[in-house]
Legacy VTK file of the C-alpha trace (Angstrom):
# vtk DataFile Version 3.0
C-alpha trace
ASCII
DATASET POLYDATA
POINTS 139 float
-217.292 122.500 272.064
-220.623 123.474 271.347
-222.981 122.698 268.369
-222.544 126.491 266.841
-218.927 125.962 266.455
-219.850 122.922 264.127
-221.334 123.487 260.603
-224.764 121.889 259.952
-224.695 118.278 259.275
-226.028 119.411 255.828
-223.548 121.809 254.859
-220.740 119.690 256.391
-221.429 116.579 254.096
-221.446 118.932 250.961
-218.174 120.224 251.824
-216.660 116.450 252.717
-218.409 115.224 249.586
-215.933 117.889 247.741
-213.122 117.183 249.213
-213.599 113.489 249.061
-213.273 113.889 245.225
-209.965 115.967 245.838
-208.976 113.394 248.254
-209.433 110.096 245.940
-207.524 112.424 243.341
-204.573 112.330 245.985
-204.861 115.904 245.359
-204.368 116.396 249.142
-203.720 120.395 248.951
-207.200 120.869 247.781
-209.034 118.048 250.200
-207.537 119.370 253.247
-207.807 123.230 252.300
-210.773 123.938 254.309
-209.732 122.746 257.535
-208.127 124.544 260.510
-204.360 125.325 260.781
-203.651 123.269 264.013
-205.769 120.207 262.549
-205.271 116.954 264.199
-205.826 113.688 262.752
-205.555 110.164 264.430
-206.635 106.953 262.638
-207.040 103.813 263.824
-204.147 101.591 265.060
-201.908 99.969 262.054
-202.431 102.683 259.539
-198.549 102.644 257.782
-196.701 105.713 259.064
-199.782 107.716 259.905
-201.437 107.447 263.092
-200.703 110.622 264.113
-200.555 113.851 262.598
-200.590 117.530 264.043
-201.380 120.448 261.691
-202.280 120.631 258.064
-199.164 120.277 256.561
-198.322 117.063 258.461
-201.257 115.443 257.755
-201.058 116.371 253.697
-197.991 114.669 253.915
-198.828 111.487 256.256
-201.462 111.119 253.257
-198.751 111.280 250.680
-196.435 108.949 252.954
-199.391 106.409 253.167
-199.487 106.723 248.881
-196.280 104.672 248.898
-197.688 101.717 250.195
-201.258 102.550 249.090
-200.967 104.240 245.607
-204.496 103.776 245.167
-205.956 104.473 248.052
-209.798 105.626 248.236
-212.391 106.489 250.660
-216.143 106.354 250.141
-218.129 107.676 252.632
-221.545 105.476 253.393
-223.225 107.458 256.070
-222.670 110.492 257.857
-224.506 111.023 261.531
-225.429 114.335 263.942
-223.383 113.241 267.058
-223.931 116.289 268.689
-221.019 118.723 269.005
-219.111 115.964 266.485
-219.939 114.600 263.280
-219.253 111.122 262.101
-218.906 109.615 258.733
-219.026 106.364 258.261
-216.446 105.088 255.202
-215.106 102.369 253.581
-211.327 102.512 252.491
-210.295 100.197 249.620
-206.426 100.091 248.068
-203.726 97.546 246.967
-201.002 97.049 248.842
-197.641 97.929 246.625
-195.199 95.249 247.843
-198.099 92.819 248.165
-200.306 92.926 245.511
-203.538 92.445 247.998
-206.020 93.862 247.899
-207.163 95.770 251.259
-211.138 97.249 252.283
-211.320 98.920 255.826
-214.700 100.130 257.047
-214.294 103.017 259.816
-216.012 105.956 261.057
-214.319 109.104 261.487
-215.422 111.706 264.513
-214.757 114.818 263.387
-214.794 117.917 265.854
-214.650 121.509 264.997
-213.406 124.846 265.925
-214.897 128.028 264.707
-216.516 125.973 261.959
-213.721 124.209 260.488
-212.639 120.927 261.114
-209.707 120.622 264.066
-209.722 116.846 265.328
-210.550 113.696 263.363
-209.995 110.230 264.955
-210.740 107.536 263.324
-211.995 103.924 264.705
-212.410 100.860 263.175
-215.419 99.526 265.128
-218.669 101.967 264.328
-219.687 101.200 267.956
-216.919 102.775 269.710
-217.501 105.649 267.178
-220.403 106.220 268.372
-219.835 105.843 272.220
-217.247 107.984 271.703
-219.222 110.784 271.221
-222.407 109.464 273.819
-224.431 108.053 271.294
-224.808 104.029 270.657
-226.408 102.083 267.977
LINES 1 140
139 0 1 2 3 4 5 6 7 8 9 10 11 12 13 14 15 16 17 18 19 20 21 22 23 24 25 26 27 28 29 30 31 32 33 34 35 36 37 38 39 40 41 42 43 44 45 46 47 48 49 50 51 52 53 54 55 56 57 58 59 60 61 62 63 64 65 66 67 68 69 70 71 72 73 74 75 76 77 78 79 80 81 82 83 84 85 86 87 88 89 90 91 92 93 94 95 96 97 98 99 100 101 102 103 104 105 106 107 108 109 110 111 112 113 114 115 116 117 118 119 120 121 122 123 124 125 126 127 128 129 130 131 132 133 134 135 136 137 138
């Protein structure tokens, strides 16, 4: 994909920042209502029930699935870098476990991809390095 089917870094963060909010609301309608149709989202390995989602619908309700053993589950984005035809955000994830009572804080940087300037792919890793080689770039 090339750079003009991506929105400007600036623009892009504005728009995350917004959703973000909806997102931490677990209002998960509203966060995901700008993205494409066919979206695609892949975190990183041992995410409960979610590693995997295809479309928008699935992936509102992988986010709702993960609720059950997260209820209060938040991201805060820290950073979010030009990678070209990609942009990454750098996060940090914190929650409770419901069963266990522990607390839980996941750094990870998200690669997100576009097509016609809306978001289609997101992967996730939990090392910022392979983030970042991921999409030819390195610390």
């Amino acid at each position: 994909m090339s750079q003009e089917n991506r929105p400007s870094l600036e623009a892009f963060k504005l728009a995350y920042l917004a959703s973000n909010e909806a997102f931490n609301r677990h209002d998960f309608d509203a966060a995901f209502a700008g993205v494409h149709p066919d979206l695609e989202w892949e975190t990183f390995p041992g995410t409960p029930g979610v590693e995997r989602l295809q479309g928008r619908r699935a992936v509102i309700e992988g986010f709702h699935d993960l609720l059950g053993e997260f209820p209060d589950w938040r991201v805060e984005p820290q950073e979010f870098i030009d990678g070209r035809d990609a942009i990454l955000v750098r996060n940090i994830g914190t929650a409770t476990g419901r069963r266990s009572g522990m607390p839980v804080r996941q750094s990870f940087t998200q690669v997100w991809t576009f097509r016609d300037g809306r978001p289609v792919r997101v992967r996730e890793y939990p090392d910022h390095q392979a983030a970042l080689e991921a999409v030819g770039l390195s610390a």
